[in-house]
C-alpha positions in Angstrom: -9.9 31.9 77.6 -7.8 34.8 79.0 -7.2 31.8 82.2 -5.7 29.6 79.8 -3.7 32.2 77.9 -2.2 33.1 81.7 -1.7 29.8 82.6 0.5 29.2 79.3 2.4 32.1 80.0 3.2 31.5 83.5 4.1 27.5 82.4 6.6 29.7 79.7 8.7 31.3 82.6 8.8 28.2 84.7 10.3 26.3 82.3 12.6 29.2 81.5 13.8 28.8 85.1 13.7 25.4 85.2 16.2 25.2 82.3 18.4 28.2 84.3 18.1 25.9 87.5 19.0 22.8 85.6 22.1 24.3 84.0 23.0 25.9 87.5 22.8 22.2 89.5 25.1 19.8 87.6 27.1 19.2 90.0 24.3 18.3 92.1 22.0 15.6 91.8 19.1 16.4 94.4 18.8 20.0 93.0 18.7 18.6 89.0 16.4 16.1 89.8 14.2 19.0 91.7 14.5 20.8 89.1 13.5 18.6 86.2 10.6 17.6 88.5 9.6 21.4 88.3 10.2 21.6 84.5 8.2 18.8 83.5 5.2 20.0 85.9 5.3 23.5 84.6 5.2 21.6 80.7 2.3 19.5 82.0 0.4 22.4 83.2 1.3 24.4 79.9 0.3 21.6 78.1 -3.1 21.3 79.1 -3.9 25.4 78.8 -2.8 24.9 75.3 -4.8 22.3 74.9 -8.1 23.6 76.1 -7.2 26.9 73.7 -7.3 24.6 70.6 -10.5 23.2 71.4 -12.1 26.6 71.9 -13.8 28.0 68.8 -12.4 30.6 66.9 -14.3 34.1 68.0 -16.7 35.5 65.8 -16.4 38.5 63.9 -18.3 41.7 65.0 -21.7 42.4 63.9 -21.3 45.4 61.7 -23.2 48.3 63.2 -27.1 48.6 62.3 -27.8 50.7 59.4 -29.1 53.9 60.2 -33.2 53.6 59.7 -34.5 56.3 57.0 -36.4 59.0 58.8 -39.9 58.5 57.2 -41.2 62.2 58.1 -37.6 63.7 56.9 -38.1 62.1 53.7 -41.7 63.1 53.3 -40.6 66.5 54.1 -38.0 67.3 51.2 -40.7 65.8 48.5 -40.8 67.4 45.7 -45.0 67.2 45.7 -47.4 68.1 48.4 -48.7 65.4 50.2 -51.4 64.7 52.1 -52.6 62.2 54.7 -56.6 61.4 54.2 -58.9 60.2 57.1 -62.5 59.8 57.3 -64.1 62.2 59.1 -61.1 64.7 59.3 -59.2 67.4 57.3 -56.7 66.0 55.0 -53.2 66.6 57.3 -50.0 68.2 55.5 -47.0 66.0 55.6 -44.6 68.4 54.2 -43.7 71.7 53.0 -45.0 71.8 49.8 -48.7 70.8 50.8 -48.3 73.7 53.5 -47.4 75.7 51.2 -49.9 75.7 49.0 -52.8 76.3 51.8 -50.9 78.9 53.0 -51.5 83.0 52.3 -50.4 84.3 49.0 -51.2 80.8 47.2 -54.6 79.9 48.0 -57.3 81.7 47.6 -59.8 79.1 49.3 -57.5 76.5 51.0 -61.3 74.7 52.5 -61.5 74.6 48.7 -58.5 73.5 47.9 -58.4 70.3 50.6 -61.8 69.8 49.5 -60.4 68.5 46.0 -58.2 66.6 47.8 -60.8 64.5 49.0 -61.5 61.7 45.9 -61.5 58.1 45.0 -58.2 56.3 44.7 -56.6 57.1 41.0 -55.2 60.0 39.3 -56.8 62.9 37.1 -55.8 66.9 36.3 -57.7 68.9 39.4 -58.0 73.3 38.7 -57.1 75.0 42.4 -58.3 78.3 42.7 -55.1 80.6 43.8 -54.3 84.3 44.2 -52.4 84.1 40.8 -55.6 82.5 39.2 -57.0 79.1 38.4 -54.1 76.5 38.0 -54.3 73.2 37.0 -52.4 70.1 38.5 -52.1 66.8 38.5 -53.8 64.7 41.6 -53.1 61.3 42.8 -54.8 59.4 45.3 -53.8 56.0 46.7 -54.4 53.7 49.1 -51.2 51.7 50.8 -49.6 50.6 53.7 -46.9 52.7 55.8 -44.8 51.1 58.9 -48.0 48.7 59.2 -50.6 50.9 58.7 -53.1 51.8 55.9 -52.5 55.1 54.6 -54.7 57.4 51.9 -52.2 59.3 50.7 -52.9 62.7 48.4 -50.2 63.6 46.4 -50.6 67.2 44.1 -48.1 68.1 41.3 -48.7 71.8 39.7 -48.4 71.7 36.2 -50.2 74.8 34.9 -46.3 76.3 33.3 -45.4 73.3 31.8 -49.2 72.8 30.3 -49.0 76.6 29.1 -45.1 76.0 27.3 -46.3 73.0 25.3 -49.7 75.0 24.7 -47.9 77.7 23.1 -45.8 75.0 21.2 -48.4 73.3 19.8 -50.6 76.5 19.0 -46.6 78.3 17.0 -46.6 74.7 15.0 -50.7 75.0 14.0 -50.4 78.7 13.3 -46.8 78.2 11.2 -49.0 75.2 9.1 -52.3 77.6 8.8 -50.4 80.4 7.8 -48.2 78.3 5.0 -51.5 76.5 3.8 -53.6 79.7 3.3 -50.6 81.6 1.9 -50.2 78.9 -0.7 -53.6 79.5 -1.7 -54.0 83.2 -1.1 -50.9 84.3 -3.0 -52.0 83.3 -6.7 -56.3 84.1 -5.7 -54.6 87.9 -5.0 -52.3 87.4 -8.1 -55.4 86.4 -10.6 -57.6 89.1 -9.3 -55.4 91.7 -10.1 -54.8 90.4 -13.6 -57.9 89.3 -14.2 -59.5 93.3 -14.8 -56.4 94.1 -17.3 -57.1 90.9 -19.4 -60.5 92.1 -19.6 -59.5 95.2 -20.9 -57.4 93.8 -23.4 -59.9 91.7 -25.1 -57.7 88.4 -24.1 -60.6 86.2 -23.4 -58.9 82.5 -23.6 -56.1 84.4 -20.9 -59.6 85.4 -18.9 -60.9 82.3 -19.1 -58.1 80.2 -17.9 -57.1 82.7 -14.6 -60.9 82.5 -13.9 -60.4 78.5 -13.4 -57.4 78.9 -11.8 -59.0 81.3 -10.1 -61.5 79.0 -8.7 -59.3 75.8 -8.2 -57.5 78.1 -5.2 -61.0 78.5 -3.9 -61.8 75.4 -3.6 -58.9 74.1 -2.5 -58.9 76.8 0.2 -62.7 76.2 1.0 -61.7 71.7 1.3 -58.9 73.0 3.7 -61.1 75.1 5.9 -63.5 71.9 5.9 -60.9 69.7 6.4 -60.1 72.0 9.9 -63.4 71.9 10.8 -63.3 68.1 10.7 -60.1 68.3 13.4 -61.6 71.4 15.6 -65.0 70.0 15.8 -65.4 66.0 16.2 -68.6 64.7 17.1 -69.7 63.9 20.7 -69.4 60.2 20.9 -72.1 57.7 22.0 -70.9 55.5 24.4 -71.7 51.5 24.8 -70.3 48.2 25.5 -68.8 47.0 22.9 -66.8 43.5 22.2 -63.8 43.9 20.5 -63.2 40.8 18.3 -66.1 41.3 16.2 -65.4 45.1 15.7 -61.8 44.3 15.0 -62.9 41.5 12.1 -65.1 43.9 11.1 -62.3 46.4 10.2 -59.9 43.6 9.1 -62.7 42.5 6.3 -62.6 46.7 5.8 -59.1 46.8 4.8 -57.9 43.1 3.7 -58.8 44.0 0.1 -56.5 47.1 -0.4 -53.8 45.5 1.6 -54.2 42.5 -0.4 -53.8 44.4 -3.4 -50.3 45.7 -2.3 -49.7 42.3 -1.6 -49.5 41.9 2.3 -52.1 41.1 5.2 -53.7 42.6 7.9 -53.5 40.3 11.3 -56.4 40.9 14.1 -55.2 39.4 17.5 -58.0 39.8 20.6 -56.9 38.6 23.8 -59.1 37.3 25.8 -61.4 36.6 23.2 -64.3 37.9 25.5 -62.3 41.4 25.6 -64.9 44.6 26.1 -64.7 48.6 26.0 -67.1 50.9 26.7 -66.9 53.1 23.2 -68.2 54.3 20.1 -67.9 51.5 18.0 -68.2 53.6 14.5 -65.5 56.4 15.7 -63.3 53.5 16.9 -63.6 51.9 13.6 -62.8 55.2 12.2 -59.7 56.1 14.2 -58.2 52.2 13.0 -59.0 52.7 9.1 -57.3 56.5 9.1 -54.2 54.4 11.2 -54.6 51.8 8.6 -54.4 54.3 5.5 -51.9 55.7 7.0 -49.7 52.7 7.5 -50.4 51.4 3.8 -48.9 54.8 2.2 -46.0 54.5 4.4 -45.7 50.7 3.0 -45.6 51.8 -1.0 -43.3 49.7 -2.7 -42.6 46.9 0.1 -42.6 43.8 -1.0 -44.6 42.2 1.8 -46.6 44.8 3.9 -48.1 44.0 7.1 -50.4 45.8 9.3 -51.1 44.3 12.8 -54.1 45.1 15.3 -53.6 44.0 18.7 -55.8 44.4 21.4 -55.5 43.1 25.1 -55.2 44.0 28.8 -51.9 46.0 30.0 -51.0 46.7 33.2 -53.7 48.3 35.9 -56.3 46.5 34.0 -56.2 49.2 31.2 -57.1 48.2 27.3 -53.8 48.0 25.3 -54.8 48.9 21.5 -51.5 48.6 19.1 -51.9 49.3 15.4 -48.4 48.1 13.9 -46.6 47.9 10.6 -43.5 47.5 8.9 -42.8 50.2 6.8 -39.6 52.8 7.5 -41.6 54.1 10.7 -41.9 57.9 11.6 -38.5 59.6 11.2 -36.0 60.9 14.3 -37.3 64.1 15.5 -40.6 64.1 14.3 -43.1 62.0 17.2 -44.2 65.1 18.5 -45.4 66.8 15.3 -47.3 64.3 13.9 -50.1 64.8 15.7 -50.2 68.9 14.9 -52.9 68.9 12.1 -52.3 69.8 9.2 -48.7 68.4 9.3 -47.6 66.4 6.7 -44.0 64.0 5.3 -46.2 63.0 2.6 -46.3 65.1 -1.5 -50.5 65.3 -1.4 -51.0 64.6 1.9 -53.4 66.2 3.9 -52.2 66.2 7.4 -55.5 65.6 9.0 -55.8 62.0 9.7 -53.4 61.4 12.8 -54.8 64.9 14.2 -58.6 63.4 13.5 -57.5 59.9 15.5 -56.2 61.6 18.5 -58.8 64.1 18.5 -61.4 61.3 18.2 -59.4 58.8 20.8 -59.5 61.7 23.5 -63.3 62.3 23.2 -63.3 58.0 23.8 -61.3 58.9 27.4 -58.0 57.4 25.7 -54.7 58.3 24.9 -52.7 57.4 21.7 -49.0 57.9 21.3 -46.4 56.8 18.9 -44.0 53.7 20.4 -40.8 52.9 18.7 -40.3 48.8 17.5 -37.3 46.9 18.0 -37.9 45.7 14.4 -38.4 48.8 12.9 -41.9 50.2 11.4 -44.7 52.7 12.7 -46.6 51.8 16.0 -49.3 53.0 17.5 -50.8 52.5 20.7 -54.2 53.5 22.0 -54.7 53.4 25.7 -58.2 53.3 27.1 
């Protein structure tokens, strides 16, 4: 190509001076004619360069430059968890600071101990490492995948014994702040009446007696069904496991509540999918934690027109059991998801505050987790994770 582009130019200048030579040799005719000759040679051989730079292709543009490759072990390095490599038969090996950092001194008290835990199936559960500053509890996760084409077992650790002990003490200021307003509301007029009650004695006012004596004994027993009713929620019964199908547990319940649901005018739907769904349960605390849900959702639905509960069970993602308990009353307010659980807590005039407290007390001992979910269409939903 840069041939051609020479040749063009080089044709350019002789026809330049051809056109000087012709202009120079009018008067004579040998020299014009020689010099036409030479001008329409140096055209021809112009021509053709040109020629053969049209038919060329235009040139490609440049491949932008490659993108610069991730460094693998930089990025492992600046994790924010410790990480491990597992292989059989050898020491799980450190892949950045923060898993050397935890085996090293000051932090571990045992570090054999320590990679010792790290060793487990494929999965994830809360692991206690013993440290200098005492037994701390973290989350592990092990998993099995592929890195640059190879198969990896990769340990990952998370310590999360300060944010376990901040929503510890959160949990344990909300039960204290309900304990403390329940027995006051109980203790303040037992105190009252016993100091009245001698005076009225005295005084001969026996109907006055009589009366602060049963109100007397109302407290109590209100205070002695709340201190049951705690019981209930600080001691639930070790379950018996077994396999257990769902659909006929789930009619069961339905055939449980259809008549009170009925009454208010509205349904309760059952929906098992696959039919041939399983767990591995207490079938009479699972029915348990469902009615309390179901009570529930039927005082939130007072006054609808049309309430409906839905029960939906079937497999979520992972291969876990997805349990949802839905209705459509005016849900759980802004704000409030993370107290309804505390026991004794309660939106409700009357209401006890023990029921949700009892169902995730009860769902736990299963080996589930239930938490409150928020509906596109509005209502309360439950969902129970197993």
């Amino acid at each position: 190509m840069a041939f051609d582009r020479a040749r063009v130019a080089a044709a350019t200048l002789l026809l330049a001076a051809s056109s000087a030579g012709l202009a120079a040799s009018l008067g004579s005719p040998r020299l014009f004619v020689a010099w036409a000759l030479a001008g329409l040679a140096a055209a021809c051989w112009g021509w053709v360069a040109l020629s053969r730079l049209a038919r060329r292709p235009p040139p490609l543009p440049p491949e932008p430059p490659p993108a610069p490759r991730a460094d693998l072990g930089a990025a492992l390095e600046h994790a924010p968890l410790a990480l491990w490599r597992l292989t059989a038969g050898q020491a799980p090996l450190a892949l950045n600071t923060a898993a050397r950092r935890l085996v090293a001194p000051g932090r571990a008290v045992e570090p054999a101990a320590l990679l010792a835990v790290l060793d487990a199936d494929p999965g994830r559960r809360v692991v206690t490492l013993p440290t200098e500053h005492g037994q701390e509890r973290a989350v592990l996760a092990v998993s099995a995948l592929t890195v640059q084409g190879e198969a990896w077992r990769l340990a990952a650790l998370a310590p999360i014994e300060s944010e376990l002990e901040t929503e510890a003490l959160t949990a344990w200021r909300q039960l204290v702040q309900v304990l403390t307003h329940e027995i006051m509301n109980s203790l303040t007029p037992i105190a009252s009446l016993a100091t009245s009650a001698p005076a009225l004695l005295e005084a001969g006012e026996h109907a006055e007696l009589q009366a602060a004596l049963a109100a007397l004994a109302r407290r109590a027993a209100h205070l002695q069904g709340f201190v049951e009713r705690y019981r209930s929620v600080s001691q639930p019964p070790a379950p018996t496991l077994a396999d257990t199908p769902l659909q006929p547990l789930l009619q069961a319940v339905q055939r449980l509540l259809a008549p009170a649901w009925e009454a208010a005018g509205g349904q309760v739907a059952v929906t098992v999918a696959p039919e041939t769904l399983a767990l591995r349960t207490d079938a009479a605390q699972l029915e348990q934690v469902l009615i309390n849900l179901a009570q529930n959702a039927l005082q939130a639905c007072t006054g609808r027109a049309s309430p409906q509960l839905s029960i939906d069970a079937r497999l979520s993602r992972g291969a876990r059991l997805r349990l949802t308990v839905a209705d459509n009353g005016p849900g759980v307010a802004p704000g409030l998801e993370q107290r309804i659980f505390t026991p004794f807590f309660t939106t409700r005039d009357g209401g006890s505050g023990v029921g949700l407290a009892v169902v995730r007390q009860l769902v736990h001992g299963l080996g589930g987790t239930v938490r409150h979910a928020r509906r596109p269409g509005g209502g309360a939903c439950f969902v129970l994770t197993f």
